[in-house]
GUNUZA-454465 format. One record per residue (C-alpha): x, y, z; residue in three letters. Coordinates in steps of 0.2 Angstrom, whole numbers, plus 2048, in hexadecimal, padded with zeros to 3 digits. Example, Ala and Ser with C-alpha at 12.3 -4.5 7.8 and 13.67 -1.06 7.14 Angstrom:
BEGIN
83E7EA827Ala8447FB824Ser
This chain:
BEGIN
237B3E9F1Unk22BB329F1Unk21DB399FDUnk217B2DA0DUnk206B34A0AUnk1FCB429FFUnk1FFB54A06Unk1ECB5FA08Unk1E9B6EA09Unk1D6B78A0CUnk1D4B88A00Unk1C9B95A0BUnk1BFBA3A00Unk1B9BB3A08Unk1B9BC8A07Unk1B9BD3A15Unk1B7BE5A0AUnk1A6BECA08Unk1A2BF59FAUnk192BF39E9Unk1A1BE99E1Unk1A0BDC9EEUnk18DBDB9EFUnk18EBCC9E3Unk196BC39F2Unk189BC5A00Unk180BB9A07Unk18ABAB9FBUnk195BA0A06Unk1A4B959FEUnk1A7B85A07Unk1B8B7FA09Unk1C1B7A9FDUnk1CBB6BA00Unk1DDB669F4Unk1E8B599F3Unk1F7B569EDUnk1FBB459E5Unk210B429E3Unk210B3E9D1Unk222B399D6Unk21CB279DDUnk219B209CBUnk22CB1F9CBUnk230B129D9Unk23BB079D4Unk23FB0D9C4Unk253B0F9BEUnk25BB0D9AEUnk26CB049B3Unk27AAFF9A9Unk28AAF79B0Unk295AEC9ADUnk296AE699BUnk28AAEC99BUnk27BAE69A0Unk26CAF499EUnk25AAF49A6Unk24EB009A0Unk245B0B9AAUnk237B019AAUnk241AF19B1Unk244AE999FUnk254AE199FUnk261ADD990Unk276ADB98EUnk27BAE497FUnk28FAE397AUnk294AEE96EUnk29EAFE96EUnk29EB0F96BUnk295B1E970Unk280B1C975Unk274B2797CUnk26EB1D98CUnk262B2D98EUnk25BB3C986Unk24EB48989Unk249B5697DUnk243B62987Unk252B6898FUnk25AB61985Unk262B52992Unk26DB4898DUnk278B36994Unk284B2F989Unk28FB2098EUnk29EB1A983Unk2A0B07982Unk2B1AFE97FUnk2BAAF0980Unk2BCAE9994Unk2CEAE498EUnk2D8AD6999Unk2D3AC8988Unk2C1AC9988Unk2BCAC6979Unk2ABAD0975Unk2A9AD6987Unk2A3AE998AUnk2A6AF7997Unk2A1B0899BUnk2B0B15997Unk2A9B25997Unk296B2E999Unk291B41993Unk283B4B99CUnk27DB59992Unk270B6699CUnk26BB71991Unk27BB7C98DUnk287B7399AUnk291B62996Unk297B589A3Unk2A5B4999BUnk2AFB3C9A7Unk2BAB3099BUnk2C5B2199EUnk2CCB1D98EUnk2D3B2397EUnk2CFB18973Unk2C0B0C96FUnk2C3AFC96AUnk2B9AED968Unk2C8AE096CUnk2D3AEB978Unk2D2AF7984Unk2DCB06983Unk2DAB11993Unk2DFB22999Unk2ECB239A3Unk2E2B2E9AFUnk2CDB349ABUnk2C9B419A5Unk2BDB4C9AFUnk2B6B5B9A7Unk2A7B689A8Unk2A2B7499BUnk295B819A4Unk28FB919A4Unk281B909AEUnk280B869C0Unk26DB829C0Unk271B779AEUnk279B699BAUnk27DB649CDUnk28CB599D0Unk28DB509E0Unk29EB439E1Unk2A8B3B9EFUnk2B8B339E9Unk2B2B279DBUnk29EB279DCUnk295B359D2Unk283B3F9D1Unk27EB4A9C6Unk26BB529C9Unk260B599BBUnk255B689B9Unk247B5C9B9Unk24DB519C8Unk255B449BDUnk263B3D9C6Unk271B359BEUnk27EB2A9C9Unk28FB209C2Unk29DB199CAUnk2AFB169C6Unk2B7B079C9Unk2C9B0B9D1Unk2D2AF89CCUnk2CDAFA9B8Unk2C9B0E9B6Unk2B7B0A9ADUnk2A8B0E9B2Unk2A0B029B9Unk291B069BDUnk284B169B5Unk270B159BDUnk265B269B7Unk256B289C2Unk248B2F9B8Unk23EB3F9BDUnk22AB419B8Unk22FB4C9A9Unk238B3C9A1Unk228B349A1Unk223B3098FUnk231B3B98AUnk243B3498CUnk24BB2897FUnk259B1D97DUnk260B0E984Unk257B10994Unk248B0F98BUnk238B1798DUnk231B1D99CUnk21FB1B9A2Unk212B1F9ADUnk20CB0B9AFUnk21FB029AFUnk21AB0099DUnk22AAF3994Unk220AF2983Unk226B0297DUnk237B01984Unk244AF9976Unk23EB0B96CUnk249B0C95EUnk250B1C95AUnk247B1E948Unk23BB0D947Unk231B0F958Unk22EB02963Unk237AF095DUnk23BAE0967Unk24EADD962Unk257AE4970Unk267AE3966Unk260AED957Unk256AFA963Unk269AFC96DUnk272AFF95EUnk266B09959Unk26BB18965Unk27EB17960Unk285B2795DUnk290B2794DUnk29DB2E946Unk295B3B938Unk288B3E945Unk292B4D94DUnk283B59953Unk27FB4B961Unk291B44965Unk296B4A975Unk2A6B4397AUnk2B2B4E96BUnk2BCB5C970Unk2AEB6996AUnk29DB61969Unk294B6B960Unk285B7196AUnk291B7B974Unk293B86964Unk281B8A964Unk279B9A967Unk26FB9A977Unk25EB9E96CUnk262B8E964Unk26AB83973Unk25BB8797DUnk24BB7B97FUnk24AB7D991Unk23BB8299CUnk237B95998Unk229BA099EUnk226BA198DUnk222B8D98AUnk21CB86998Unk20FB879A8Unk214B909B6Unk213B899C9Unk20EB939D7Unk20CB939E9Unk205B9E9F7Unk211BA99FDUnk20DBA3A0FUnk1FFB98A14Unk1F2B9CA20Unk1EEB93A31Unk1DDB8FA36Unk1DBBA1A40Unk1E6BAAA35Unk1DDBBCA2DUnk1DDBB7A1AUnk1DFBC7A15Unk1F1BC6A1AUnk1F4BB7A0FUnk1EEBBE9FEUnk201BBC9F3Unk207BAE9EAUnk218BAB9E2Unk218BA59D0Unk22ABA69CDUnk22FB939C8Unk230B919B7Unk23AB819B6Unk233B709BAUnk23CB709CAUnk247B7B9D4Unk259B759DCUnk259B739F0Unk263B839F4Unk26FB779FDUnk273B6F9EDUnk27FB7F9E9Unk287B7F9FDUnk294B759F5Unk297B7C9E7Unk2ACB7F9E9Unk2ADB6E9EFUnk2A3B679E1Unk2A5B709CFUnk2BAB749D5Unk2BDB629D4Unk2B8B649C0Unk2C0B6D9B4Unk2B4B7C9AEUnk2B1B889A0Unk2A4B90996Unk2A3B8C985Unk293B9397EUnk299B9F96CUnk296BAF974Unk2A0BA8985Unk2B3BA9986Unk2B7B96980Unk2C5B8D987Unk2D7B8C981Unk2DAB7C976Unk2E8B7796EUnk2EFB68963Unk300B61965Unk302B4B965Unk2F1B49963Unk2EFB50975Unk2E4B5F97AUnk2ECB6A985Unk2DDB74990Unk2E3B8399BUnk2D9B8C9A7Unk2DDB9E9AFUnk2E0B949BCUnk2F0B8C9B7Unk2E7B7E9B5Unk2EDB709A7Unk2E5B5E9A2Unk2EEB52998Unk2DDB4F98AUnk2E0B4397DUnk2D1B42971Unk2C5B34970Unk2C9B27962Unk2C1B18958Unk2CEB0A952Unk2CAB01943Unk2C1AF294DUnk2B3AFC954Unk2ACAFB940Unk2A8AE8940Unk299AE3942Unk29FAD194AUnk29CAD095EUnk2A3ABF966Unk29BABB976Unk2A1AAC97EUnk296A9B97DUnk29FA9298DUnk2A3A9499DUnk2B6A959A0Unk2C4A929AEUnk2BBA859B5Unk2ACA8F9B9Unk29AA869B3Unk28AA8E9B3Unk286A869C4Unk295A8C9CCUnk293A9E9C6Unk27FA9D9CCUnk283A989DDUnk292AA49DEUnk28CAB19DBUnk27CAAF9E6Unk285AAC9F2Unk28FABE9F1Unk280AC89ECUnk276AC09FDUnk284AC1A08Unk287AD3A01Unk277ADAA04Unk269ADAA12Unk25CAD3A12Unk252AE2A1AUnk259AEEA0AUnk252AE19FCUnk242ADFA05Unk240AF1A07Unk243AF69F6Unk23AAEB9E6Unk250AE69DFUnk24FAD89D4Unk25CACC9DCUnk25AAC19CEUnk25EACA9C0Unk26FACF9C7Unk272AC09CCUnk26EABD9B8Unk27CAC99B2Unk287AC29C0Unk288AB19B9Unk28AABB9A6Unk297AC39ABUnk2A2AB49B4Unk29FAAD9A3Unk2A5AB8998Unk2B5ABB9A5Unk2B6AAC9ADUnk2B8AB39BEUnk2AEABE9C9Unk2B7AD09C7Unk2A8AD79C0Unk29CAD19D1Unk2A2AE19DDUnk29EAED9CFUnk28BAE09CEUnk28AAE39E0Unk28FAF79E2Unk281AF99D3Unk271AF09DEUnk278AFA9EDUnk276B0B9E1Unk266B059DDUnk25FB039EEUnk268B129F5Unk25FB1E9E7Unk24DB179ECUnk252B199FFUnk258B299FFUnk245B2E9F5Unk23BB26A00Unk233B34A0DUnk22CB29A19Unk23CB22A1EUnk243B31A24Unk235B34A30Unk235B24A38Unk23FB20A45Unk247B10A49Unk242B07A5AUnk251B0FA63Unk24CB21A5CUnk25EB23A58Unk25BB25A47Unk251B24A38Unk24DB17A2FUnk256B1FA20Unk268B1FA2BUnk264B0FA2EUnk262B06A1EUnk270B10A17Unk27CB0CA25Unk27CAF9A1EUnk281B00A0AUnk295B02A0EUnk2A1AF7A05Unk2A8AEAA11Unk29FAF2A1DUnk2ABAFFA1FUnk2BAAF1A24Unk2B6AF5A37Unk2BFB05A34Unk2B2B11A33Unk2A0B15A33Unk293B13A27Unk288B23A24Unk27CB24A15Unk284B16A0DUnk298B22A0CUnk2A4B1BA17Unk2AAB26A24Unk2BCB1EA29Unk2C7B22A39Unk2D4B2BA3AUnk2E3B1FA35Unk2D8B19A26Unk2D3B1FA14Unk2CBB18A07Unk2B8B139FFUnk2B8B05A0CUnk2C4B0BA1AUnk2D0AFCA15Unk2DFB05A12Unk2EBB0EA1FUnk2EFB21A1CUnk303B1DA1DUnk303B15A0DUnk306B24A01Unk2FEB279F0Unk308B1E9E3Unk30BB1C9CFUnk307B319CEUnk309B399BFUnk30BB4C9B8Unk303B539A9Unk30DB54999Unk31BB479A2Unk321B559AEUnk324B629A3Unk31CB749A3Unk320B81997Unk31FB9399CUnk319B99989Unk308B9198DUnk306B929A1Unk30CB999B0Unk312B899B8Unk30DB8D9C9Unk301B7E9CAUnk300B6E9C5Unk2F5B5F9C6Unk2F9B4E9CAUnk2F0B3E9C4Unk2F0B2E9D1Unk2E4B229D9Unk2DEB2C9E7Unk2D7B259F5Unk2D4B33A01Unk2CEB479FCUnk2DDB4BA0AUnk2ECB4BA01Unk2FAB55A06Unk30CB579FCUnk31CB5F9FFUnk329B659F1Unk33BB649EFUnk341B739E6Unk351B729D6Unk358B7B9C9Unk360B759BBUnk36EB829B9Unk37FB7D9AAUnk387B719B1Unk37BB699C1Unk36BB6A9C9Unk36AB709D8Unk35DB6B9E4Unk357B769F2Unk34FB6AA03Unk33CB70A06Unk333B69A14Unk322B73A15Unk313B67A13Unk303B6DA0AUnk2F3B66A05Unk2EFB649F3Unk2DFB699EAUnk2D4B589EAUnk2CDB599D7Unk2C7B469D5Unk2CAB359DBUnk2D8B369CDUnk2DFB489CFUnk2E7B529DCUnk2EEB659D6Unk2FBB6C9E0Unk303B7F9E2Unk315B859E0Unk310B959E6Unk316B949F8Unk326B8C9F5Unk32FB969E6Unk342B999E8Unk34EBA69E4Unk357BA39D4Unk369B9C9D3Unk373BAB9CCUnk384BA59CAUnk381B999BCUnk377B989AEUnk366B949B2Unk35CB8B9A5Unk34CB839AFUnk344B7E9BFUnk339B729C7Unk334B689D6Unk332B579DCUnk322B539E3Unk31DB479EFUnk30CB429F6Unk307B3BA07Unk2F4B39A10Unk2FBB3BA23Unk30AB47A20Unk316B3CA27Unk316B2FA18Unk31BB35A08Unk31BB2A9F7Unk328B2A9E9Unk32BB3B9E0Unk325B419D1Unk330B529C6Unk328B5E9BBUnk335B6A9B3Unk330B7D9AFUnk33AB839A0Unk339B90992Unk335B85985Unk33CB92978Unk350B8F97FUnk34FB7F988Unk348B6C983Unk349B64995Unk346B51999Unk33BB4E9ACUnk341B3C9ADUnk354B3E9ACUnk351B519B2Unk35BB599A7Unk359B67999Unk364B6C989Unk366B7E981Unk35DB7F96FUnk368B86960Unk35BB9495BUnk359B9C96FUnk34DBAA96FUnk346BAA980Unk337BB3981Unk332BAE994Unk33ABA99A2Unk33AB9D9AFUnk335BAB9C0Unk332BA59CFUnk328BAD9DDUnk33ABB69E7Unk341BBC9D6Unk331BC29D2Unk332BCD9E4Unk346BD09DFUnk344BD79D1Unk336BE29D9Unk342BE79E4Unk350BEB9DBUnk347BF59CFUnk33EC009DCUnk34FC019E7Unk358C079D8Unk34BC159D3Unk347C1C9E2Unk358C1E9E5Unk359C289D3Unk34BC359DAUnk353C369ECUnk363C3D9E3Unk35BC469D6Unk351C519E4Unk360C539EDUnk367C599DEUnk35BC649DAUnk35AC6B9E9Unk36AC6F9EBUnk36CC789DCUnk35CC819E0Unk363C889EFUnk374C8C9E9Unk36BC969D9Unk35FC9D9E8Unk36ECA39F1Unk378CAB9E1Unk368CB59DBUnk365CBB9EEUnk37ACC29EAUnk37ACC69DAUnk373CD79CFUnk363CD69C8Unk363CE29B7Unk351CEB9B8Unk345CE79ACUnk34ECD79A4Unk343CCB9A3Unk345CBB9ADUnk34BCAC9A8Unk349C9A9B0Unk358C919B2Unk35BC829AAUnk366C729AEUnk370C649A3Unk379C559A8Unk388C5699EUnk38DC4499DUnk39DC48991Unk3A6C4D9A1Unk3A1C3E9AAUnk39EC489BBUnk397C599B9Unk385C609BAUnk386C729B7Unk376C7E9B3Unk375C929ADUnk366C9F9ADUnk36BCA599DUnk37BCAE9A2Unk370CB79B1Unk37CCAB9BCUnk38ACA89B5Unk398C9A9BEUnk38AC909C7Unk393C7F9C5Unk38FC709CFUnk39BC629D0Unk399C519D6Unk3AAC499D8Unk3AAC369D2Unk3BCC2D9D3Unk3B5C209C5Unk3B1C2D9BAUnk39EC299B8Unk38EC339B9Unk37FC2F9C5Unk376C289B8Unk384C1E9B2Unk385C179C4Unk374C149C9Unk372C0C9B6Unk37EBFE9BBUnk377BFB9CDUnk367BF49C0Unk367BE59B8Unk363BE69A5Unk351BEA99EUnk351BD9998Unk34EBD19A8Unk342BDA9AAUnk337BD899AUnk330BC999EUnk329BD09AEUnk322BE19A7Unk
């Protein structure tokens, strides 16, 4: 926050014991002692790095330059935690030649690793995009980051107060827009392509290149901050960077009680009339530069679920990874799978040539892209928000017209547009004196007020505008209430094309990958199993809500809607067909995902069908939630009517050999001898038992027409021990 005004305190000195220890204090009178607190955090007005677009990158201290090239660069670091931003750079795609866009940024806190990425490749001529993002979050401790997101704008908070924000663009899947707002500990301290913070707004030291210090070529200070390939201790966007192998002796630089000052505070502070004596505690417990508002963690579930987690740290259990079409597979206990390919570099990214266009194109000439696009940017923002926040209009209106000409139309200008409106939202929200001022109604504070007027399209007139998030009625979703919720989700996807194998998961989950424009999204399935010779499909017409994970994925559960096997035929896999909806009435096209043993069965989700391999060694099966409580059934039906027969067995023979001894002579001093029984299954019906000739022609019969023991009986009521291995 930035302060309206200095806080002050008065410090007042006195004892009240009496004792020759405290004579040194008598008669001596300390005046009051008067302190004030200066917010150290005003130096930071107005100061963000942003880079957007393709890109075009202001330094923390407001120096602006366009750089074009790709790859992997540190936009920020900071040793002392260590913190880290890294944005990948490709190629913007649809034929522009030597354009640039973000497609993918890394946040390291310390031990944790934060990674969003959109593409696959990185190209300097082409784009080569993910089908869906990837999202994911390597952490072991929740004080290491704080992730805030709605459905496709993102912050991530720092230790030290440093705030990161980006944005994904739903039409082209880039990132379209990253701003990092520094904290008073980046003073002096952070590098990269954000440049070098200071106390005085300082550019000269800004363009500090990462081995030769401060130089004036922008181009040489960016490239200077690329992260290459042989550098593999910084790169953070492989499968296993390799700080996340360190120990946490090594891996740790943070704030310790060991390094650095510590911060205290009275316990309570004392009122004018207030006995000091009863104020005499202090608490000294703060031992890193800042401490997270306690409400940071309130949503927590709704925050860090949307990501995939793990710990990854050496002496941590790390994640299950494996290889196979150069795609990693990552599983959670959760049933969780993501579809991962690994980053790549094509052989373009290597040349050193970068071809910026020289002339405008389509018609456009640098008078038409000047006017146009001050005519957006004006019409696009009020005038109160750029007069209350130091925005410079012109320079976007600069990268506005750069972009038209490089592109030849103006589908960069929303993303130009959504960046100024992050800009001024981040000073807003840090200003302290708009939230205590009231606007002339006293409705609301001036803070409400601004923000109000930050919605895209000012929310379509179908919804209200509340610190700058739309909040739509009821029949509209979307980041500018401009779509209705009867159109369903469409062009969904499933992991893997459909397919989930029951040797590496449990299949009881999945996710689903879309362009989602609402976090309610609700699904219903439509059970089949693919027996010998059909499939056979089974109506369901329950509706459930899925798991929001991101503005690209959903994850669904099977669990509620698991049916009883076909047993006539020969069942060789199962599946659903999933449909998605955002009012429950409307549903979209249907997508399959087939759950096989992958050791008997090759099965094919787009033509739904599966064939039996030659080598068939099953070693799972497919179980579904009833056969799991059949065979439970079955199992303890059949055994506990094994003992009820035994005991009436036993029992009975007890009281017939009871009866017989109670009859029968008893020589004196022979010693007694327990009786024993034997099932003799060479008869087929007989169960007869003898103490040792003391009872002789006790024989217990138990008539069976078919000419089968008990056991034989009850052994073919159970199904074979096969079908239940899997389960045991």
């Amino acid at each position: 926050m930035y302060n309206f005004q200095d806080r002050s305190t008065i410090l007042k000195i006195s004892t009240s014991a009496v004792s020759e220890l405290n004579d040194i204090w008598k008669g001596i009178q300390v005046p009051d002692i008067k302190v004030t607190v200066i917010d150290k955090d005003s130096v930071l007005i107005n100061r963000q790095c942003l880079s957007y677009n393709d890109p075009h990158i202001t330094t923390f201290d407001g120096r602006m330059y366009h750089y074009m090239d790709v790859g992997e660069f540190v936009m920020y670091k900071n040793d002392k935690g260590p913190y880290a931003v890294h944005s990948l750079f490709t190629n913007c795609g649809f034929g522009w030649a030597g354009s640039s866009c973000h497609c993918g940024i890394a946040v390291r806190s310390r031990s944790s690793l934060f990674v969003l990425r959109t593409c696959q490749t990185i190209s300097r001529t082409e784009k080569h995009l993910l089908q869906e993002p990837i999202t994911e979050l390597r952490s072991c401790d929740e004080k290491d980051l704080v992730i805030e997101h709605d459905t496709n704008n993102y912050k991530i908070t720092l230790p030290t107060g440093t705030e990161i924000k980006f944005t994904i663009s739903r039409w082209s899947k880039f990132i379209s827009m990253i701003a990092i707002k520094p904290s008073i500990f980046d003073i002096n301290e952070a590098r990269g392509l954000c440049g070098v913070p200071s106390t005085t707004k300082d550019q000269s030291d800004d363009f500090t290149h990462r081995q030769n210090g401060p130089i004036n070529d922008d181009q040489a200070f960016a490239d200077s901050w690329r992260i290459t390939q042989s550098m593999l201790e910084e790169q953070l966007f492989s499968n296993e960077p390799a700080f996340l192998s360190y120990s946490d002796e090594e891996n740790d630089n943070s704030v310790t009680e060991e390094n650095s000052p510590h911060y205290c505070t009275c316990e309570q502070q004392a009122g004018p009339a207030d006995k000091l004596e009863d104020f005499n505690t202090v608490q000294c417990n703060l031992t890193e530069s800042t401490e997270f508002c306690s409400e940071s963690f309130k949503t927590e579930e709704e925050t860090i679920s949307s990501f995939y987690t793990s710990c990854s740290i050496s002496k941590r259990k790390r994640r299950s990874v494996s290889t196979s079409n150069n795609t990693v597979s990552r599983s959670t206990s959760d049933d969780d799978e993501i579809d991962a390919p690994p980053l790549s570099y094509d052989e373009s990214v290597f040349s050193t040539e970068v071809t910026i266009p020289d002339t405008f194109k389509n018609g456009w000439t640098e008078e038409t892209a000047l006017q146009t696009c001050m005519e957006k940017i004006n019409s696009a923002l009020s005038s109160e928000l750029t007069n209350l926040v130091d925005v410079s209009v012109t320079e976007f209106v600069e990268s506005c017209v750069l972009d038209i000409k490089l592109v030849g139309d103006t589908t960069f200008l929303p993303d130009t547009i959504g960046t100024m409106l992050t800009y001024i939202m981040t000073e807003v929200l840090r200003n302290e004196s708009l939230y205590i001022l009231n606007t002339t109604e006293g409705s609301q504070t001036l803070v409400e007020y601004f923000t109000s007027l930050m919605c895209p399209n000012n929310c379509s007139d179908n919804g209200i505008c509340t610190m700058g998030v739309c909040m739509c009625n009821g029949k509209y979703i979307g980041d500018d209430c401009s779509q209705s919720n009867s159109i369903p989700p469409s062009n969904t996807s499933l992991p893997f094309d459909g397919l989930c194998t029951l040797g590496t998961r449990d299949c009881r989950s999945t996710n689903l990958y879309g362009n989602f424009l609402s976090k309610i999204v609700l699904y219903k399935l439509k059970y089949f199993q693919i027996v010998a010779d059909s499939i056979e499909y089974i109506s369901e017409d329950a509706v459930f809500e899925a798991k929001f994970r991101n503005m690209f994925m959903v994850s669904v559960d099977f669990g509620s809607s698991r049916r009883k096997r076909a047993s006539a035929k020969t069942f060789m896999a199962e599946g659903y067909e999933i449909s998605l909806s955002y009012d429950g009435a409307n549903f979209g096209d249907s997508t399959r995902i087939i759950i096989y043993d992958e050791t008997c069965y090759s099965c094919n989700s787009i033509i739904v069908e599966c064939v039996e391999l030659d080598t068939c060694n099953p070693t799972v099966v497919p179980i579904t939630q009833n056969d799991d409580k059949t065979s439970f059934v079955v199992i303890a039906g059949a055994l506990g009517g094994l003992l009820v027969v035994i005991i009436l067995v036993i029992g009975f023979i007890y009281y017939k050999v009871k009866s017989n001894n109670t009859r029968s002579k008893i020589i004196p001093d022979q010693q007694e001898r327990k009786p024993s029984f034997h099932l003799e299954q060479s008869t087929g019906s007989h169960i007869w038992m003898s103490t040792d000739k003391s009872i002789s022609d006790l024989e217990l019969e138990i008539d069976d027409s078919r000419g089968e023991t008990p056991f034989e009986m009850f052994e073919k009521q159970l199904p074979p021990l096969s079908h239940y291995k899997h389960n045991i």
